[in-house]
FIMIDO-508374 format. One record per residue: z, x, y of N, C-alpha, C in turn; residue in three letters. Coordinates in steps of 0.05 Angstrom, whole numbers, padded with zeros to 5 digits, always signed. Example, Ala and Ser with C-alpha at 12.3 -4.5 7.8 and 13.67 -1.06 7.14 Angstrom:
+00156+00264-00114+00156+00246-00090+00156+00264-00066Ala/+00142+00257-00045+00143+00273-00021+00157+00258+00001Ser/
END
This chain:
+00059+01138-00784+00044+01124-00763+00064+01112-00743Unk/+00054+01118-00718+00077+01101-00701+00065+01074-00690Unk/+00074+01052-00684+00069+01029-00683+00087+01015-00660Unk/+00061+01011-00639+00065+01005-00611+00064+00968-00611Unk/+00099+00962-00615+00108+00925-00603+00102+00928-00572Unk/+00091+00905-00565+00082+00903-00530+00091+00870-00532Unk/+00106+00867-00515+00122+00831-00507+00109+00828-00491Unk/+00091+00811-00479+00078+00804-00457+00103+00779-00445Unk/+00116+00779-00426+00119+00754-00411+00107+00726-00394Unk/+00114+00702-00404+00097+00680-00407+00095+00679-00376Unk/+00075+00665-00365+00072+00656-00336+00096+00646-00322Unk/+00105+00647-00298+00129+00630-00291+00117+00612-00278Unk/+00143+00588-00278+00131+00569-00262+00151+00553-00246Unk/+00139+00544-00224+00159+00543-00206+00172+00517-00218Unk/+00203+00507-00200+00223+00491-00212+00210+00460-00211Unk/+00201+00462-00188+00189+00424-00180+00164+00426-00178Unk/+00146+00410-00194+00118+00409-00186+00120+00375-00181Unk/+00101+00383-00149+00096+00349-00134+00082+00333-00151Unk/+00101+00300-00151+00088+00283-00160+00065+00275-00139Unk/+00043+00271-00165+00020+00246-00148+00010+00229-00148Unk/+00011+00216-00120+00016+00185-00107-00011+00175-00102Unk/-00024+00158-00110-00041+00148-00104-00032+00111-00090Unk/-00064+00103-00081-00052+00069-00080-00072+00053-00087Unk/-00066+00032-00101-00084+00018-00128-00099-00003-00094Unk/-00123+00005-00077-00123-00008-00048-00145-00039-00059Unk/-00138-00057-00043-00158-00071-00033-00160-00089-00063Unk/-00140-00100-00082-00135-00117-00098-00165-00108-00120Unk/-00158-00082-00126-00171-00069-00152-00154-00079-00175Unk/-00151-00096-00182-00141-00116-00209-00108-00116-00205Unk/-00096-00094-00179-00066-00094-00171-00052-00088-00201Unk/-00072-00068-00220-00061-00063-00244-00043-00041-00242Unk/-00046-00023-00219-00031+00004-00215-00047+00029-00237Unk/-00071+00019-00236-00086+00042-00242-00102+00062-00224Unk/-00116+00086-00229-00129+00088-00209-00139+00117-00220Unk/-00150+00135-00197-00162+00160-00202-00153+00180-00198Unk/-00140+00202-00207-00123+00227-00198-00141+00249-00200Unk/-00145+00259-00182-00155+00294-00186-00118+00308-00189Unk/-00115+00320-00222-00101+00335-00235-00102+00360-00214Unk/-00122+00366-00212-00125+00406-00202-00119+00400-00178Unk/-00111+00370-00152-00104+00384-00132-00065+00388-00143Unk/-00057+00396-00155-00031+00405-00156-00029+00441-00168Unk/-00068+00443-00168-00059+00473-00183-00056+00495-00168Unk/-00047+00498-00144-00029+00512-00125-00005+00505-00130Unk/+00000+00491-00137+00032+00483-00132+00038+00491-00163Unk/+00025+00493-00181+00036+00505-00211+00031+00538-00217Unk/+00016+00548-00189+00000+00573-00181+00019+00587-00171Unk/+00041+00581-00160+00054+00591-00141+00081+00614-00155Unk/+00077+00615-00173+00104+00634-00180+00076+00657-00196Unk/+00055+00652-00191+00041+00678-00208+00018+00696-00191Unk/+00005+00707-00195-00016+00715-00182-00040+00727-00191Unk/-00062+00728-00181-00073+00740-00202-00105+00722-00208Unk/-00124+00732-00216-00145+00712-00224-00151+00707-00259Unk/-00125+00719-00272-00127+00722-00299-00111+00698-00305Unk/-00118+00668-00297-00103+00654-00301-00107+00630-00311Unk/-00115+00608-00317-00127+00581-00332-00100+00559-00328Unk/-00110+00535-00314-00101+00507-00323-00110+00494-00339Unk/-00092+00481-00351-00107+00455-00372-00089+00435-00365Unk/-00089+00408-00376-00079+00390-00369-00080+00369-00388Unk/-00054+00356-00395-00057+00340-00429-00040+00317-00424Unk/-00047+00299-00441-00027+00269-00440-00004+00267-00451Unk/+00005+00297-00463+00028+00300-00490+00034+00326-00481Unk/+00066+00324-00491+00081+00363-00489+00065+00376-00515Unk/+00059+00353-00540+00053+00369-00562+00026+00376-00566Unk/+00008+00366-00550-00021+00375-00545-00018+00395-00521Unk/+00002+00403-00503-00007+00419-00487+00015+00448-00499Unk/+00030+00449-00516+00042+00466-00540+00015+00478-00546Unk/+00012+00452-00560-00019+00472-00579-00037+00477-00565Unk/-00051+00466-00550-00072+00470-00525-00095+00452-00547Unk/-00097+00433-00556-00109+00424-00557-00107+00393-00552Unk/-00136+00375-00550-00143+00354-00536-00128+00359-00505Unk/-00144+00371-00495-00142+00372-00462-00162+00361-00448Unk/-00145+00343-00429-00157+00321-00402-00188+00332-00393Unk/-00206+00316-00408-00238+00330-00405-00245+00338-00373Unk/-00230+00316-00355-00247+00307-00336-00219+00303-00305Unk/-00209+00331-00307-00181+00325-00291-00182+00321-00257Unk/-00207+00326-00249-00206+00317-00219-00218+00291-00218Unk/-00221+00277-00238-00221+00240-00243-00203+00226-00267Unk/-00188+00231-00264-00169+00218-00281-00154+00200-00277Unk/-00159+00178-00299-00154+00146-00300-00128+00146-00316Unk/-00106+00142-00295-00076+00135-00306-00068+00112-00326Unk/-00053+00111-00355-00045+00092-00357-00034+00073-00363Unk/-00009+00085-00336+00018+00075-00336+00009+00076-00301Unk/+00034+00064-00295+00034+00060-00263+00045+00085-00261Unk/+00062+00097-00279+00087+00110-00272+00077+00131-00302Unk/+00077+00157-00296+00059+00165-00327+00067+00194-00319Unk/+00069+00216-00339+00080+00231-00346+00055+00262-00353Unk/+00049+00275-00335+00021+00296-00339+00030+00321-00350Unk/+00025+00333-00370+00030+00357-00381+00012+00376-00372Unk/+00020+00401-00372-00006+00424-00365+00003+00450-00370Unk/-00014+00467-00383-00015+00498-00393-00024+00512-00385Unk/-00008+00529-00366-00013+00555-00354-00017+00583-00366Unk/-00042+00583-00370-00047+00615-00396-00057+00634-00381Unk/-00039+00657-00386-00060+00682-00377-00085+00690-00397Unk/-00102+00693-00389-00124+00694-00401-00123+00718-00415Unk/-00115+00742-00405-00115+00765-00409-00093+00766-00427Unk/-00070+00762-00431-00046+00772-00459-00044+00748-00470Unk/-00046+00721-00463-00054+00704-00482-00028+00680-00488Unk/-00006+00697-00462+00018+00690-00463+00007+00660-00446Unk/+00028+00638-00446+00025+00611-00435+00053+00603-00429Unk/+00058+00586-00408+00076+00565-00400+00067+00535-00401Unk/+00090+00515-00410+00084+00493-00403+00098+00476-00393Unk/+00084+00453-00373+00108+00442-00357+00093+00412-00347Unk/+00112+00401-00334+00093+00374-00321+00098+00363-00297Unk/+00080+00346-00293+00091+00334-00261+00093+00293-00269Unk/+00095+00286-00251+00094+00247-00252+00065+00249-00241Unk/+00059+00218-00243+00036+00207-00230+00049+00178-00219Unk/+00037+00166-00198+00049+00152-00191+00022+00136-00177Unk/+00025+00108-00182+00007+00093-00172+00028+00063-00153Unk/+00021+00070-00124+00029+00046-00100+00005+00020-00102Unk/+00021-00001-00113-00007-00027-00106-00007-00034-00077Unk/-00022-00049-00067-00021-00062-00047-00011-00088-00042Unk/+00003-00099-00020+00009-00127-00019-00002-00148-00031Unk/-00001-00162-00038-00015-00201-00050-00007-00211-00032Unk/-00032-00218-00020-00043-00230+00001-00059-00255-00010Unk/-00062-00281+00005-00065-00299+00004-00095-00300+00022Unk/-00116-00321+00018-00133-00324+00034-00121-00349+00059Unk/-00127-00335+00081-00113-00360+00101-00131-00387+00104Unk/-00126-00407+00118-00141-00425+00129-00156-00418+00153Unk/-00180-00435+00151-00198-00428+00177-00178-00431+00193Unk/-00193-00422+00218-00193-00429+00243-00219-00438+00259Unk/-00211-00463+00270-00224-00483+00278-00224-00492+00305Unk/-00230-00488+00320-00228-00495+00357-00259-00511+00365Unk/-00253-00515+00389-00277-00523+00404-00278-00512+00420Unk/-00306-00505+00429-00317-00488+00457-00305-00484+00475Unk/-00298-00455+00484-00292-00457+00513-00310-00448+00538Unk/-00327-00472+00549-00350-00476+00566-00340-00450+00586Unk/-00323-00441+00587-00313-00428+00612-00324-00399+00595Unk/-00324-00394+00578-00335-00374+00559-00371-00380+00559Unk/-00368-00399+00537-00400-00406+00537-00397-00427+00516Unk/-00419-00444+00514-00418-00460+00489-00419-00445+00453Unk/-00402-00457+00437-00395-00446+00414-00377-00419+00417Unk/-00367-00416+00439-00356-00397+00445-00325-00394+00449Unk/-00307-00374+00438-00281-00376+00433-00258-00351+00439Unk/-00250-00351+00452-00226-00323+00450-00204-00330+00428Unk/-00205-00315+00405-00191-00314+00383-00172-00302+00382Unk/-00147-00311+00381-00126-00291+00378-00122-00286+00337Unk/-00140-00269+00328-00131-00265+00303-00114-00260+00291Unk/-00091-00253+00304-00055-00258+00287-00052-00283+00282Unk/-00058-00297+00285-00048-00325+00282-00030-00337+00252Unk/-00056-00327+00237-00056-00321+00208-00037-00304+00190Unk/-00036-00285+00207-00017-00259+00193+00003-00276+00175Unk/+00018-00293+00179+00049-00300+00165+00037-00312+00147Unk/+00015-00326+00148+00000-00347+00128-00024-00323+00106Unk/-00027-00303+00109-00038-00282+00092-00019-00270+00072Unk/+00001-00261+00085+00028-00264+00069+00047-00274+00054Unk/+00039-00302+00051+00046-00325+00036+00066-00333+00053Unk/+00065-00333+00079+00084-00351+00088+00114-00330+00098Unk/+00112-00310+00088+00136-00302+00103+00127-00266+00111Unk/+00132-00271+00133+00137-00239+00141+00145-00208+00126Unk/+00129-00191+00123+00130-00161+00103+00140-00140+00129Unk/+00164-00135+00127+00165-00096+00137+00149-00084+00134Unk/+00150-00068+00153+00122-00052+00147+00088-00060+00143Unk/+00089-00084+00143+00052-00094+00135+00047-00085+00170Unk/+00016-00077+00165+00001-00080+00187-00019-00091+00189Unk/-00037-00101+00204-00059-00113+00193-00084-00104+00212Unk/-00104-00107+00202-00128-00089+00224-00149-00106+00213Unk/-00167-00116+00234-00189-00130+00234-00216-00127+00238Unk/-00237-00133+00223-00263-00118+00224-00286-00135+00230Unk/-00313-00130+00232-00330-00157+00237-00351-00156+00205Unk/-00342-00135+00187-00362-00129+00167-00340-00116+00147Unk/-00357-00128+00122-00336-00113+00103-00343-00081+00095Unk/-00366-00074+00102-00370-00037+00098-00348-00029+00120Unk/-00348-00043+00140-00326-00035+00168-00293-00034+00158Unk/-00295-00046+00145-00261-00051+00123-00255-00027+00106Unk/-00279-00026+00097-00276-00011+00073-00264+00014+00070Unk/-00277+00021+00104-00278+00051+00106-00265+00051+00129Unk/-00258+00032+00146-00243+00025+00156-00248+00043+00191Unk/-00265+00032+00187-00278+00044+00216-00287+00023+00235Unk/-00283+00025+00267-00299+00006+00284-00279-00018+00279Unk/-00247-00013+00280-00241-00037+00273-00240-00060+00303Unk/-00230-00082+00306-00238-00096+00329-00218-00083+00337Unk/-00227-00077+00371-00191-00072+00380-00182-00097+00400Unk/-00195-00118+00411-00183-00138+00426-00175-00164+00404Unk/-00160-00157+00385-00149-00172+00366-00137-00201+00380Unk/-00120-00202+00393-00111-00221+00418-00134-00238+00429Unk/-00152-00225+00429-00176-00237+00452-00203-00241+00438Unk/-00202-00246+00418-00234-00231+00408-00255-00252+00406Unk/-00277-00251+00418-00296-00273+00434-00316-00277+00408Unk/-00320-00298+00390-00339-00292+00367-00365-00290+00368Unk/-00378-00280+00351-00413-00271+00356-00431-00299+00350Unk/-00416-00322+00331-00428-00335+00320-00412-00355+00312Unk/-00423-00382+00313-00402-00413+00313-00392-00408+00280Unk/-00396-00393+00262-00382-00395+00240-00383-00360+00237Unk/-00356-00347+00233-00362-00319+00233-00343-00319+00210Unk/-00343-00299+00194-00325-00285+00172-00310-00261+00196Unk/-00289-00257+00194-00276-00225+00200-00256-00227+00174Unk/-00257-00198+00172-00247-00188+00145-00222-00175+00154Unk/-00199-00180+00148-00177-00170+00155-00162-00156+00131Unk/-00156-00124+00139-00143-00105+00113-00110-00110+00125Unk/-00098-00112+00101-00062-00113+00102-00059-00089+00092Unk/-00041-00065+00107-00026-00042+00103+00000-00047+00099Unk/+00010-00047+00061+00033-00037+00064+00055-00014+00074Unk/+00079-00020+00077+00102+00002+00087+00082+00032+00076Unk/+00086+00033+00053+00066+00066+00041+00040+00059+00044Unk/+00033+00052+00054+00001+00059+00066-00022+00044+00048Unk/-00014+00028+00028-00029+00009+00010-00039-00009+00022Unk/-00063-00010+00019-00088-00037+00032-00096-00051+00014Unk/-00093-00086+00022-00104-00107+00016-00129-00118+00034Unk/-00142-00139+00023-00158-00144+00036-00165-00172+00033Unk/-00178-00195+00058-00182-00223+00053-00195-00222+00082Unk/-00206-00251+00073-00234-00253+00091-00218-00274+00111Unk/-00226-00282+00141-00220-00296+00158-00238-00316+00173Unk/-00230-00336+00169-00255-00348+00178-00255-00373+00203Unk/-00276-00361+00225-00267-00370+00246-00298-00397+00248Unk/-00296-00418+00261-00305-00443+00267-00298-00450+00294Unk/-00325-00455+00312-00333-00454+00330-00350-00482+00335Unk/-00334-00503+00345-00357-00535+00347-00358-00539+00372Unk/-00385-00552+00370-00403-00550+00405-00388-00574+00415Unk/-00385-00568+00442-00379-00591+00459-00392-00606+00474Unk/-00395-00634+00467-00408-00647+00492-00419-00634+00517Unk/-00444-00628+00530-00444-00626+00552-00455-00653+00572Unk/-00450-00650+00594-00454-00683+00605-00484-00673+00620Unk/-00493-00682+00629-00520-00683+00638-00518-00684+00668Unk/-00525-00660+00672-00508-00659+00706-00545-00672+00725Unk/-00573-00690+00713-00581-00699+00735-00590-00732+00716Unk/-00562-00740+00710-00567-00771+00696-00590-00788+00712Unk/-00602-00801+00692-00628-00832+00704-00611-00847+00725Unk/-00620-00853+00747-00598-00877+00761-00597-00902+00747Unk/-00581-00912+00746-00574-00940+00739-00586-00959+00751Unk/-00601-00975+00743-00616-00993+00750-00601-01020+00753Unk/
END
């Protein structure tokens, strides 16, 4: 009988697979946790093969992704946890059965600690209207920051916190900004250097001014 050995060669895979960066935004416990979709890197572990005969998996261990078992149930939501954490994954051809394995980082950016500032407090400017104010909202900035100046922070100001969130409609006459109401909240987001957002509320106060009575009783 003659007896046919066949070596299948394992998947290749390319040398560097991109770490991924997320940012823990808007003082989510500033634990450096957060949510990774795993599969957006599976082009980049795709790239030395071709073919639709192919399968990712994705594991917390070299020695679970060896064996292929306990693999990441749920890899386009995945809860890191380490700031800094270490992703395994197995590249199988489906068809000879052959596999590679390899990994990438995960990486979680917090956002600044930021401080809540002190109101701001003025009186009317009648030339405006009563209860009425042109706000220069930087004022605060150094005092959101605990007092000293960040490279790189930016800061962007909103009149609503859904407006923050998503970060749309932000005010743009920051310098000048006339309030809607003698006590208003604006919500101001801090962008760190890498693009990490904080968030704290601002609070502006508006007190009425005397007006004089421009047709006084005569004096008797």
């Amino acid at each position: 009988y003659e007896i046919v050995l066949r070596v299948y060669p394992a998947p290749s895979l390319p040398t560097n697979i991109p770490q991924l960066t997320i940012c823990d935004n808007y003082g989510d416990l500033l634990d450096g946790k957060g949510a990774f979709d795993l599969t957006s890197n599976d082009v980049a572990i795709m790239q030395e093969v071709s073919g639709t005969d192919y399968a990712i998996t994705y594991y917390k261990t070299q020695a679970n992704a060896q064996a292929g078992v306990q693999s990441i149930e749920s890899p386009t939501a995945y809860h890191n946890l380490d700031a800094d954490e270490t992703i395994w994954f197995r590249l199988l051809n489906t068809t000879t059965g052959c596999f590679s394995v390899g990994s990438f980082n995960l990486k979680v950016n917090v956002g600044l600690t930021i401080v809540k500032p002190s109101d701001i407090s003025v009186c009317s400017d009648l030339s405006i209207g009563q209860n009425k104010y042109a706000f220069d909202l930087r004022v605060r900035n150094d005092e959101i920051l605990g007092g000293t100046p960040i490279f790189g922070a930016t800061f962007s100001y909103y009149k609503t916190e859904a407006d923050a969130l998503s970060e749309t409609n932000a005010i743009a006459n920051e310098q000048s900004y006339i309030n809607t109401s003698s006590v208003e909240n604006i919500w101001v987001v801090v962008a760190s250097e890498n693009g990490c957002r904080s968030i704290t509320t601002l609070v502006l106060r508006v007190y009425a001014m005397p007006e004089p009575n421009p047709t006084p009783a005569p004096l008797q």
